[in-house]
MMTF fields as JSON, N, C-alpha, C and O atoms, coordinates in Angstrom:
{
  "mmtfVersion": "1.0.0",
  "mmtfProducer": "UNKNOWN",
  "numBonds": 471,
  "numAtoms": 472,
  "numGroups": 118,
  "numChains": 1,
  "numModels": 1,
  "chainsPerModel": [1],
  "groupsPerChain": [118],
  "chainIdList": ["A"],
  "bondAtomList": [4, 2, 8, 6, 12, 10, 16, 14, 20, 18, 24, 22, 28, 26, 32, 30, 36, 34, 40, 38, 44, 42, 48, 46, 52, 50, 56, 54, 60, 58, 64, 62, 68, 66, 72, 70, 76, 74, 80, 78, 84, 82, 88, 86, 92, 90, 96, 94, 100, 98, 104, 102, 108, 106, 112, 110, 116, 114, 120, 118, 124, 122, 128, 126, 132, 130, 136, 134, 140, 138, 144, 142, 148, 146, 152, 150, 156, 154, 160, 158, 164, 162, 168, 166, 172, 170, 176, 174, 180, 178, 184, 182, 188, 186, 192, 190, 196, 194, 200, 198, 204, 202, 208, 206, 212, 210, 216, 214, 220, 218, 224, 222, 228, 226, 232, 230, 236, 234, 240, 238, 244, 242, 248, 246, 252, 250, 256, 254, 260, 258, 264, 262, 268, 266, 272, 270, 276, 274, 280, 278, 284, 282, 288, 286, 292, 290, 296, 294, 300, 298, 304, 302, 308, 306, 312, 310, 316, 314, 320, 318, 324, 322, 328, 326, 332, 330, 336, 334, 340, 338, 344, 342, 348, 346, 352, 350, 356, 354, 360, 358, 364, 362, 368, 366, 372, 370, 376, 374, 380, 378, 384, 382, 388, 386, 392, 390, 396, 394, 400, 398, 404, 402, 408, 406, 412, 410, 416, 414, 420, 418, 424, 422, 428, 426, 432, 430, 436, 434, 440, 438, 444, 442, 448, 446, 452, 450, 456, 454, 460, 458, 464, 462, 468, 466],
  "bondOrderList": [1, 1, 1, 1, 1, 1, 1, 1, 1, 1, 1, 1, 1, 1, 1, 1, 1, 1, 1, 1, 1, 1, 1, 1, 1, 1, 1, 1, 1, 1, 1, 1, 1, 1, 1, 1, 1, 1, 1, 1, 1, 1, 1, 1, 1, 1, 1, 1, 1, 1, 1, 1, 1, 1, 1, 1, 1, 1, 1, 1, 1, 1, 1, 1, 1, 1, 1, 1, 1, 1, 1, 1, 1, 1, 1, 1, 1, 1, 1, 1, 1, 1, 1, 1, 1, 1, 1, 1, 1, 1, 1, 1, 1, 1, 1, 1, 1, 1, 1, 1, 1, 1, 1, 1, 1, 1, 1, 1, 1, 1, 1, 1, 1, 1, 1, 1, 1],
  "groupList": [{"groupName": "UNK", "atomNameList": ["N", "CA", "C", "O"], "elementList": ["N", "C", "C", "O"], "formalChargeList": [0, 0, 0, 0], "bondAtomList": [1, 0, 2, 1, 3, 2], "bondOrderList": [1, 1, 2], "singleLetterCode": "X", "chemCompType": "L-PEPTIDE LINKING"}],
  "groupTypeList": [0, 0, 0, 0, 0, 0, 0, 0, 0, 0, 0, 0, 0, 0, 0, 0, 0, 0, 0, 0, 0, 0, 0, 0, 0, 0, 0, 0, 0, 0, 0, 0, 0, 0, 0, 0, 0, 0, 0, 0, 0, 0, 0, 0, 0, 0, 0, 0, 0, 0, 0, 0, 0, 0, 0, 0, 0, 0, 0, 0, 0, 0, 0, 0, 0, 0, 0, 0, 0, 0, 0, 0, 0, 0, 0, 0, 0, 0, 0, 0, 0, 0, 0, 0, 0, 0, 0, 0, 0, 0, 0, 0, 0, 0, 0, 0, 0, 0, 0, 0, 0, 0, 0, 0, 0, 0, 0, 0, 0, 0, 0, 0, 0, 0, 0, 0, 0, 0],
  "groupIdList": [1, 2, 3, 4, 5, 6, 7, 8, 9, 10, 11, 12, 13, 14, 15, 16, 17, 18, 19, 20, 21, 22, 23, 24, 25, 26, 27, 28, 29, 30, 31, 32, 33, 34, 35, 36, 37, 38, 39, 40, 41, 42, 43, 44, 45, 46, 47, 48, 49, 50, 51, 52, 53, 54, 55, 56, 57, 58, 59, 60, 61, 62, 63, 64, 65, 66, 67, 68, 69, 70, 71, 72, 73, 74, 75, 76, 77, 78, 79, 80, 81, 82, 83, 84, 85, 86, 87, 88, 89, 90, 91, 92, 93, 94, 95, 96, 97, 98, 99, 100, 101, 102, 103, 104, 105, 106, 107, 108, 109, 110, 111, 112, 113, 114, 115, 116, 117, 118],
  "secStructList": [7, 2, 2, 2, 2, 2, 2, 2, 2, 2, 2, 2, 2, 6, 6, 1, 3, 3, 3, 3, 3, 3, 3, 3, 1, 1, 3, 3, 3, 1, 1, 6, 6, 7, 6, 6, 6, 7, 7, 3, 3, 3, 7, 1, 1, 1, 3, 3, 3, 3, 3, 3, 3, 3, 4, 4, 4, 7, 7, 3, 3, 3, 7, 7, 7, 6, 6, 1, 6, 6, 6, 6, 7, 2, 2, 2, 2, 2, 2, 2, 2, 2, 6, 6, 2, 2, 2, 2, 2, 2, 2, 2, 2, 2, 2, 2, 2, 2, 2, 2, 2, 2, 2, 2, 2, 2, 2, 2, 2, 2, 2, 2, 2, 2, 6, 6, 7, 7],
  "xCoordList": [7.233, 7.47, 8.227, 8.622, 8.484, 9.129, 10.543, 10.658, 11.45, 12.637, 12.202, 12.804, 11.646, 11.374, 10.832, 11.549, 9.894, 9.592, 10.593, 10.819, 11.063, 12.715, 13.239, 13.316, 13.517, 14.078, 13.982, 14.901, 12.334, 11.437, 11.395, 11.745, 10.984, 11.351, 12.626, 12.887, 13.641, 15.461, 15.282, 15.69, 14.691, 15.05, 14.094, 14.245, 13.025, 12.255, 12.768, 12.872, 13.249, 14.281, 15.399, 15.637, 16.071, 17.302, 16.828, 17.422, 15.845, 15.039, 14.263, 13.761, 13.828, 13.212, 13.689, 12.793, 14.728, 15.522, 16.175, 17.14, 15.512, 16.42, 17.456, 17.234, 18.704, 19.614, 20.203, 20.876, 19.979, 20.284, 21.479, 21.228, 22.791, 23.862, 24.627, 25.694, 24.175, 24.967, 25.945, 25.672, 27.448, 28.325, 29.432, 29.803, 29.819, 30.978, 32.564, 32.478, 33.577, 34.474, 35.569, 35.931, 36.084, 36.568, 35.383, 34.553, 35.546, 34.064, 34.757, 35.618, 34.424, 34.421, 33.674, 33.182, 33.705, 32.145, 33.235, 34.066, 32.514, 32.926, 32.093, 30.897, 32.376, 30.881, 29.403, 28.376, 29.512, 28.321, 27.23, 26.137, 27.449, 26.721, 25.698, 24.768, 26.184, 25.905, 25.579, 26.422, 24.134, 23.342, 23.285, 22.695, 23.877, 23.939, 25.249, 25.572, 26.377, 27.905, 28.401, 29.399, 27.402, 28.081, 28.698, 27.989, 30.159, 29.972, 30.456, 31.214, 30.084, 30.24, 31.2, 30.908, 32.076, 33.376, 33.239, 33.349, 33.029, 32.859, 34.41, 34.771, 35.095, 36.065, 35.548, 34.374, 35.493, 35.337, 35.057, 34.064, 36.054, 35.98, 34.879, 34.126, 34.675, 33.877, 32.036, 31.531, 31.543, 30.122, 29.141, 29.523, 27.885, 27.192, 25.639, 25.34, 24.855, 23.206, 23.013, 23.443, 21.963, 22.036, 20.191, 19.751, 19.72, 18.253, 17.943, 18.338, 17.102, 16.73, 15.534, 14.776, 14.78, 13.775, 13.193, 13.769, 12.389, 12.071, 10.998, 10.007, 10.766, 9.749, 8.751, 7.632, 8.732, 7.459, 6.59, 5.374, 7.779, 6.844, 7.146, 7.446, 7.298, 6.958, 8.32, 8.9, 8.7, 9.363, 10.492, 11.062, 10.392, 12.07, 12.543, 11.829, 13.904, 15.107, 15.92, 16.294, 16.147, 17.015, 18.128, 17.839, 19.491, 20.196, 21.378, 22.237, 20.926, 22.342, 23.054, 22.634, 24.695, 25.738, 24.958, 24.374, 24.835, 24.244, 24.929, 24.423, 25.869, 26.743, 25.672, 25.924, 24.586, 23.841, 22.505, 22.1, 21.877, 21.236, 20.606, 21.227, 19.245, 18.466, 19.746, 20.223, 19.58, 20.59, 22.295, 23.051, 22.511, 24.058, 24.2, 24.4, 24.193, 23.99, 22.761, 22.316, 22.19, 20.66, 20.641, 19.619, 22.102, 22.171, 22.592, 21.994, 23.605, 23.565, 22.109, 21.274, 22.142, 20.714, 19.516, 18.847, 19.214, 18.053, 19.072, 18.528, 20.128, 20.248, 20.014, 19.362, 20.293, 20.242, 18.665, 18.506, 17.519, 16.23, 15.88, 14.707, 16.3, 16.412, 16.164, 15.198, 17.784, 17.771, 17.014, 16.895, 16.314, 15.123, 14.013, 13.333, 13.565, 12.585, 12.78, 12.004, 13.578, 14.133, 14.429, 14.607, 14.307, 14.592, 13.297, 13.086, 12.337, 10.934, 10.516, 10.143, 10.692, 10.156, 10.584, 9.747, 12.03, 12.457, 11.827, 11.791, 11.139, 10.869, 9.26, 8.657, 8.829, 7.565, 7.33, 6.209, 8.285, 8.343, 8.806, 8.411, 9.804, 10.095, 9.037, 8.404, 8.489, 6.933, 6.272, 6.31, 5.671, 4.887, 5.901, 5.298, 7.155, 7.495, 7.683, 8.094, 7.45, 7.389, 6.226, 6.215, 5.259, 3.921, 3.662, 3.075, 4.186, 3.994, 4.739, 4.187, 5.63, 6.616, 5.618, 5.267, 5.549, 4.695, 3.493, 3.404, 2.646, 1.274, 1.932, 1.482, 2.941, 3.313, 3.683, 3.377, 4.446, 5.01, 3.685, 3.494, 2.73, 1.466, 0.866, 0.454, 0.998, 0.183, 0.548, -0.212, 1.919, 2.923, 2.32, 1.67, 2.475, 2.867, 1.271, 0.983, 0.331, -1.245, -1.577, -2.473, -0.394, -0.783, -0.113, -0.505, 1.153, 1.829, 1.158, 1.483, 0.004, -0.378, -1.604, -1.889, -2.426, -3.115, -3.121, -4.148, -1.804, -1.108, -0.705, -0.351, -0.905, -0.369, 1.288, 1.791, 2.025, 3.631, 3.641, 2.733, 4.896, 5.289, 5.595, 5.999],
  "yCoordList": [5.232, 6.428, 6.09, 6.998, 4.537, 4.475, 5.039, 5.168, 5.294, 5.726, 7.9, 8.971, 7.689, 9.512, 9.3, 9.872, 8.697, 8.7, 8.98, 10.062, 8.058, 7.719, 9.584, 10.183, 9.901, 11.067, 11.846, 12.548, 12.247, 13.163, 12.93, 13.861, 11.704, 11.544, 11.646, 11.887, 11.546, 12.02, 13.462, 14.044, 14.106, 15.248, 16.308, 17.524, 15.428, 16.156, 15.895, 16.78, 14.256, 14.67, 15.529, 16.079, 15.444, 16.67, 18.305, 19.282, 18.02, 19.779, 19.699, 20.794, 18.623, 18.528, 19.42, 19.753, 19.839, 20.313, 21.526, 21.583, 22.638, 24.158, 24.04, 23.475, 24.519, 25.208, 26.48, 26.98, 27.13, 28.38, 28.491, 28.431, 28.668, 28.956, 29.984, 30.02, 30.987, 32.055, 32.177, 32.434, 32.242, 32.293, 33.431, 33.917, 33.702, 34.834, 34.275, 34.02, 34.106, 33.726, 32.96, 33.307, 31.972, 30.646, 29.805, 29.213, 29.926, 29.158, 28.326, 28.832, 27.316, 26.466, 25.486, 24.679, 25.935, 24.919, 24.465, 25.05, 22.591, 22.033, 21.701, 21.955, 21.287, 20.646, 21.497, 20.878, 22.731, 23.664, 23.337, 23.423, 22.843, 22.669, 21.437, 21.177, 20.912, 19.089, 19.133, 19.198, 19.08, 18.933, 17.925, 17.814, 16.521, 15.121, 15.336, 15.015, 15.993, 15.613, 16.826, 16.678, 18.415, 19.496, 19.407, 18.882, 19.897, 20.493, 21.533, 22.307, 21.639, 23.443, 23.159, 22.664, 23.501, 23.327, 24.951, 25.958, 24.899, 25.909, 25.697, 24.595, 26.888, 26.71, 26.414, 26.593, 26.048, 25.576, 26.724, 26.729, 27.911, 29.329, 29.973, 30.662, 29.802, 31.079, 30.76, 29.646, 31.655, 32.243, 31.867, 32.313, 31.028, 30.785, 30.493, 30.283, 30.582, 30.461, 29.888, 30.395, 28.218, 28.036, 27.282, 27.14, 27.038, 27.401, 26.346, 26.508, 24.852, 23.72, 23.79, 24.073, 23.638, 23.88, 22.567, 22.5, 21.568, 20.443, 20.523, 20.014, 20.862, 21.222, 20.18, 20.675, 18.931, 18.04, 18.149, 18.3, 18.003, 17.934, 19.049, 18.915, 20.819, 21.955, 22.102, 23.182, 21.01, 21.139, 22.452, 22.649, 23.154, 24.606, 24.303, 24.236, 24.188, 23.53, 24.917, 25.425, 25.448, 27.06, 26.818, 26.484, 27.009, 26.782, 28.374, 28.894, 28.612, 30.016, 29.983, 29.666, 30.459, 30.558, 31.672, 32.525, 31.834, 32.523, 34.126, 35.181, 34.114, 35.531, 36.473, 37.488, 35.656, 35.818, 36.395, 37.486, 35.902, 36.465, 37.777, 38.57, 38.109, 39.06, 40.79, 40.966, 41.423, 42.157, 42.068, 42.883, 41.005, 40.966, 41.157, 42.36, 40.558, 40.989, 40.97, 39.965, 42.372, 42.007, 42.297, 42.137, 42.95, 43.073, 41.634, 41.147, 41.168, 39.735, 39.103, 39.081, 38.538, 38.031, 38.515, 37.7, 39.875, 40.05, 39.835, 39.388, 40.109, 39.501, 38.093, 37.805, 37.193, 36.118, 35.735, 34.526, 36.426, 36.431, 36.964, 36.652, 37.524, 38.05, 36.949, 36.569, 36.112, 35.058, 34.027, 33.32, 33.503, 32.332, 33.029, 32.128, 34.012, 34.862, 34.747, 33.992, 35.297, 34.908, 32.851, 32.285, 32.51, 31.398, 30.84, 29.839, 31.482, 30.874, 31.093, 30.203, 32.711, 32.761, 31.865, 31.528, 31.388, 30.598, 29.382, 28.818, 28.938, 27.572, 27.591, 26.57, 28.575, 29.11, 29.261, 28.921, 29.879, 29.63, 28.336, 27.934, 27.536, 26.288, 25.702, 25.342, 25.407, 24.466, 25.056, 24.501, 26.125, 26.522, 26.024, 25.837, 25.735, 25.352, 23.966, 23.6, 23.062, 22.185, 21.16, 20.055, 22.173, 21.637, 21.631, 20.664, 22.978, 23.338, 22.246, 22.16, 21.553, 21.005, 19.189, 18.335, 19.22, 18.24, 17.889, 16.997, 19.098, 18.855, 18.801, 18.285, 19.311, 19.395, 17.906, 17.21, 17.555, 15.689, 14.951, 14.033, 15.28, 14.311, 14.462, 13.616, 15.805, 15.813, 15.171, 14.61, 15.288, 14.592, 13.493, 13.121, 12.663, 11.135, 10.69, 9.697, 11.901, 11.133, 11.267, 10.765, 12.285, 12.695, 11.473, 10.994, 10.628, 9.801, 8.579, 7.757, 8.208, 7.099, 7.0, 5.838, 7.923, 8.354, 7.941, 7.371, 8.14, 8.187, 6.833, 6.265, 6.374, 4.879, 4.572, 3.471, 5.688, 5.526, 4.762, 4.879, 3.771, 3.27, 4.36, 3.937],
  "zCoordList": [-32.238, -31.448, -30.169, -29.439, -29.816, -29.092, -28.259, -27.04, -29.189, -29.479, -29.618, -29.542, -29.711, -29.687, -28.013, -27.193, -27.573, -26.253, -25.244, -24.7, -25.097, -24.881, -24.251, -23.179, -25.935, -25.298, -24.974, -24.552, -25.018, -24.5, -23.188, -22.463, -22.582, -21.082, -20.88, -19.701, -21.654, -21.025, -20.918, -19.913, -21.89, -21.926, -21.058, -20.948, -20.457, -19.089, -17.854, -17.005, -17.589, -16.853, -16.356, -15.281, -17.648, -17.407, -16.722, -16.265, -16.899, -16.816, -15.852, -15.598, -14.981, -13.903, -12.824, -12.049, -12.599, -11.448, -11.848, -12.61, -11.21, -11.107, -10.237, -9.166, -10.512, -9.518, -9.348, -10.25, -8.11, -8.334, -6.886, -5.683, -7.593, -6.818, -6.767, -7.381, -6.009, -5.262, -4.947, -3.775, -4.999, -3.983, -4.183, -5.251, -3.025, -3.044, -2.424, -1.223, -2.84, -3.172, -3.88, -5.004, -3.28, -4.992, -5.308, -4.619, -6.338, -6.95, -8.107, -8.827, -8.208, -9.556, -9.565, -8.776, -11.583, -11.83, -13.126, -13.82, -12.958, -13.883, -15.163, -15.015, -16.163, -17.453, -16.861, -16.579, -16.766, -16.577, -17.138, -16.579, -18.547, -19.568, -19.689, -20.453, -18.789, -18.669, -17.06, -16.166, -16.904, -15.534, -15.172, -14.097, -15.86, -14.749, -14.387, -13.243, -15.405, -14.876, -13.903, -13.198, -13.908, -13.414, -12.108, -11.25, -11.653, -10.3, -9.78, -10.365, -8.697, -8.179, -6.883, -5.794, -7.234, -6.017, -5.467, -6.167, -4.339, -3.03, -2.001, -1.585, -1.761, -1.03, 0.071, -0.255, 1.296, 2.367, 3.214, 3.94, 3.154, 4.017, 3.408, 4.096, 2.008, 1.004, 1.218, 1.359, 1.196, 1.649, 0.185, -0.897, 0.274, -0.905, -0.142, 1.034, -1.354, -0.879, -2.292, -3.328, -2.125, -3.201, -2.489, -1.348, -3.628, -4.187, -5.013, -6.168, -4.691, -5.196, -5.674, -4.746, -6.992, -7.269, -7.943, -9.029, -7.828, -8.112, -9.104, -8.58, -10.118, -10.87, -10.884, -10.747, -10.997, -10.818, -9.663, -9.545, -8.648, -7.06, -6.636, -5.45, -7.17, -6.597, -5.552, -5.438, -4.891, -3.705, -4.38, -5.453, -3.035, -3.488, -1.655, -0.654, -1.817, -0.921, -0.919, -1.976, 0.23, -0.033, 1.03, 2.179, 0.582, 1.424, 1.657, 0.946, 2.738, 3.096, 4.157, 5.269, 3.755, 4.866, 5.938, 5.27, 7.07, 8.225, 7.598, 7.979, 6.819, 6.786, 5.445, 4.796, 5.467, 4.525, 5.428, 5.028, 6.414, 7.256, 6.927, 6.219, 7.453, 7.206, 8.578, 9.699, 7.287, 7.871, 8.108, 8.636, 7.619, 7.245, 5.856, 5.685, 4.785, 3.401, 2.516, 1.961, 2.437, 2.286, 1.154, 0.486, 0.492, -1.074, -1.85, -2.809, -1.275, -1.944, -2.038, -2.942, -0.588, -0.905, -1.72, -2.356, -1.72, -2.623, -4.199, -5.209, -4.192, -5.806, -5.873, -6.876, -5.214, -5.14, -5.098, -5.268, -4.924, -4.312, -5.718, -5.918, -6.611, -8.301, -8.862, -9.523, -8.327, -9.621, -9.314, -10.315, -8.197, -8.182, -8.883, -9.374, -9.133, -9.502, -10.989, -11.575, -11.601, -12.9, -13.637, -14.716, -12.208, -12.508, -12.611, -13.294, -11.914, -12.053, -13.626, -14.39, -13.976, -15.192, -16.316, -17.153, -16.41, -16.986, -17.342, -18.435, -15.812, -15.925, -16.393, -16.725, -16.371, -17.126, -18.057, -18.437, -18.988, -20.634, -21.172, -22.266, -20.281, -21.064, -20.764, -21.756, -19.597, -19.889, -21.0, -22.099, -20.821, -22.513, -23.517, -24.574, -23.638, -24.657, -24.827, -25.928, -23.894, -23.548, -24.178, -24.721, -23.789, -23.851, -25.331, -25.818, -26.344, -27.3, -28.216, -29.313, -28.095, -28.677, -28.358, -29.171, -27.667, -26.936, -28.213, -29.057, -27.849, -29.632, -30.851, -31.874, -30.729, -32.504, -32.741, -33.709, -31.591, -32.13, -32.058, -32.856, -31.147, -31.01, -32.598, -33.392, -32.676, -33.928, -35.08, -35.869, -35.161, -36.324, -36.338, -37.315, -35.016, -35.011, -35.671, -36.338, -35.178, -35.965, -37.322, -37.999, -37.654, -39.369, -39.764, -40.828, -38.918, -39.785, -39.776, -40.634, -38.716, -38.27, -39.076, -39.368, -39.524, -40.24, -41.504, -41.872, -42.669, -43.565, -43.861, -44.894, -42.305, -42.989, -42.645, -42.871, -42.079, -42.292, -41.063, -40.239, -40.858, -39.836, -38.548, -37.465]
}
């Protein structure tokens, strides 16, 4: 089970860390798809609030341009205040699925150990 271990810890890694990035103007994101290689190019002038969520150690890191401020855009921000919210639930069903995926291999590996299979 070594080699299945392996990628079960790669693949909790990869998922350890929410990001939630807000922004309003040039925006580009590179390999979106790929959370060690992604990046999020922010023009320098353009306005963003972005939202670190550390799922092991709880820690949440919130970062906003001041033009974001309580009473300057309180519609951005509460959308933006949406998607950590949405982002929580997210990270709520993948642990249950997490966990769920988790017994089924434990269980495998004892029916196989059981059985006698390598």
């Amino acid at each position: 089970m070594g080699q299945l271990a392996d990628k079960v810890i790669g693949a909790l890694k990869a998922v350890e860390q929410l990001q939630i990035v807000t922004a309003v103007g040039k925006v580009t994101v590179s390999k979106a798809f790929e959370p060690e290689n992604r990046k999020i190019d922010i023009a320098p002038d353009h306005k963003a609030m972005v939202t670190v969520i550390h799922l092991a150690q709880g820690d949440v890191i919130n970062g906003m341009d001041e033009a974001f401020a309580p009473g300057q855009d309180d519609a951005l921000r509460e959308f933006h205040e949406r998607q950590v919210k949405l982002g929580n639930e997210i990270i709520d069903r993948n642990l249950k699925l997490l966990t769920d995926m988790a017994k089924e291999i434990v269980g495998i590996f004892n029916q196989e150990k059981d059985a006698g299979m390598p």
